[in-house]
C-alpha positions in Angstrom: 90.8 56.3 111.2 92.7 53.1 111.9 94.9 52.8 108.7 96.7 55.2 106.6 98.3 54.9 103.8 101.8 56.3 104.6 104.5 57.8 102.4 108.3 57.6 104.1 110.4 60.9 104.2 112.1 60.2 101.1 108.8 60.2 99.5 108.4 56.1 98.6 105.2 54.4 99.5 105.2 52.1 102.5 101.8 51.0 102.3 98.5 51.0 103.9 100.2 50.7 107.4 97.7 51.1 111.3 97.5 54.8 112.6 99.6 53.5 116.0 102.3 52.2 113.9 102.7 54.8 111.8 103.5 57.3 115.0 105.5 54.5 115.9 107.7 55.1 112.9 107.2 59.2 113.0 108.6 58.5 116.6 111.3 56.6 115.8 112.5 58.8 112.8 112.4 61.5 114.6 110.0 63.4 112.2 106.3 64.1 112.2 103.6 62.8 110.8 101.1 65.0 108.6 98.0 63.7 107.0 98.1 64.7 103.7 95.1 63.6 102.1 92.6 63.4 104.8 89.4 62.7 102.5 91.4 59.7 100.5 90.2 56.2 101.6 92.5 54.9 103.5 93.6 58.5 104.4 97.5 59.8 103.2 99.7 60.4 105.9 103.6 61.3 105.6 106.4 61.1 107.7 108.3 64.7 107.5 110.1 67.3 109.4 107.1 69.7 110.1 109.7 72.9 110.9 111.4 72.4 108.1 109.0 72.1 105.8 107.1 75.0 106.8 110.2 76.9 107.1 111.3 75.7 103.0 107.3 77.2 102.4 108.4 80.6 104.0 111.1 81.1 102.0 109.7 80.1 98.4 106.5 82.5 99.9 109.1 85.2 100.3 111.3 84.7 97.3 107.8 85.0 95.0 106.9 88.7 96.7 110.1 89.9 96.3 110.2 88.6 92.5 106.5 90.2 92.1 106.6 93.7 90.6 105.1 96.2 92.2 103.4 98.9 89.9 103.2 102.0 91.6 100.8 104.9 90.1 102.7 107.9 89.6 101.6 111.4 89.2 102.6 114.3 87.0 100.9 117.7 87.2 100.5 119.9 84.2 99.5 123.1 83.2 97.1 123.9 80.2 99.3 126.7 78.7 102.6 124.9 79.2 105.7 126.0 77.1 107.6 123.5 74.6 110.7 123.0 77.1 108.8 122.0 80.1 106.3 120.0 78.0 109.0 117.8 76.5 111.0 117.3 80.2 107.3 116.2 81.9 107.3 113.7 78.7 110.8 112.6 79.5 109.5 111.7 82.8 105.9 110.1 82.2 108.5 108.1 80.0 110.6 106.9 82.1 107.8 105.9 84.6 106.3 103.8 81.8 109.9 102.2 80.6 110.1 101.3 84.6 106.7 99.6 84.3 104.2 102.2 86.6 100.9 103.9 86.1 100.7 107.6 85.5 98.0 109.8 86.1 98.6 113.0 83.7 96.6 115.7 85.4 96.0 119.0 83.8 95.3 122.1 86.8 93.3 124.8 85.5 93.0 128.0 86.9 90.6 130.9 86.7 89.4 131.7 83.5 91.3 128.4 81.8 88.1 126.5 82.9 86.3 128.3 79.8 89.0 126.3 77.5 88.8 122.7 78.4 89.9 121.4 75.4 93.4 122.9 75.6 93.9 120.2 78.2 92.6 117.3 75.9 94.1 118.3 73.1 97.4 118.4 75.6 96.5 115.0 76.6 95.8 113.4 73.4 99.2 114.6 72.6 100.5 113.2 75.4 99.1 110.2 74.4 100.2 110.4 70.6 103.7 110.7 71.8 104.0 108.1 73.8 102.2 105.5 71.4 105.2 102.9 71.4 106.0 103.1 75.3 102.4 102.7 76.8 99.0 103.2 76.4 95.8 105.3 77.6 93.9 103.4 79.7 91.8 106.2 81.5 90.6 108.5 79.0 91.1 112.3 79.9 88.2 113.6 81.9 87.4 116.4 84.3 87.1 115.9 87.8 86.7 119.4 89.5 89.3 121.5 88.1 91.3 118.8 87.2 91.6 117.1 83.6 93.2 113.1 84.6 94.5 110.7 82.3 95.6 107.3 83.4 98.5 105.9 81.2 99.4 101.9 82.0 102.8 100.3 80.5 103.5 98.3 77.2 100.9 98.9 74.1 97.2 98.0 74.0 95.9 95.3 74.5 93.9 93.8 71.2 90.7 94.2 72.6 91.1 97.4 73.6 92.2 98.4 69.9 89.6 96.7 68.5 87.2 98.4 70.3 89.3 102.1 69.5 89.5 101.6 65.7 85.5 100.2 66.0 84.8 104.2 67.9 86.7 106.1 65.0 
């Protein structure tokens, strides 16, 4: 590679320039020179502070994670006979959870001889569900896994294929 085409720091074209006098200008500048476009012909080269730029990278890198929500999957735990009171504070909570923009697995425990009477816990579920229509939507339906009944609710409502697909099922 004998020529580049090289682009100054303030980013104006100096022209197809040779390789040795390029350096020669990186040198002089007191900045470095990159090869930007290696597979152009003549090749791209610019004269820039390397640190800095890399250091500029970093922090738009770390500015974009910390602006990137995190949805977290949250748990609640219920119980198949569960009494109006505590029903309607676990909703208050699977609420908030949605409002803050998580995931939340609804599990129903059984015990015992509840495992006769599965469909307490969907019905529960569904409920569950109904109630929280405007806030978020069911994206795992219920189902048993062990003693366990899990629902997965997600934030916001359905998504349109997803509805299309519901109203199609009913």
């Amino acid at each position: 590679m004998r020529q580049v085409r090289l682009i100054d720091e303030e980013g104006t074209q100096v022209g197809v320039v040779d390789t040795r006098q390029a350096l020669q200008m990186a040198r002089e500048r007191e900045y470095d020179l990159v090869l930007v476009s290696p597979n152009a012909v003549p090749p791209v080269a610019r004269l820039l502070d390397y640190g800095k730029w890399r250091y500029e990278q970093q922090q738009a890198e770390k500015e974009a994670r910390k602006k990137a929500k995190r949805t977290e999957l949250k748990s609640i735990k219920l119980r198949p006979k569960i009494e109006a009171h505590d029903y309607n504070v676990k909703l208050g909570h699977i609420r908030r959870f949605l409002e803050e923009g998580h995931k939340v697995k609804v599990t129903i425990m059984f015990r015992g001889r509840e495992m006769a009477h599965q469909e307490l816990g969907t019905r529960l579920l569904e409920r569950i569900g109904k109630d929280l229509e405007g806030i978020g939507f069911v994206e795992m339906r219920p189902e048993m896994l062990g003693r366990d009944m899990n629902m997965v609710m997600a934030p916001g409502s359905r998504p349109a294929a997803a509805q299309a697909q519901a109203s199609a099922s009913s």
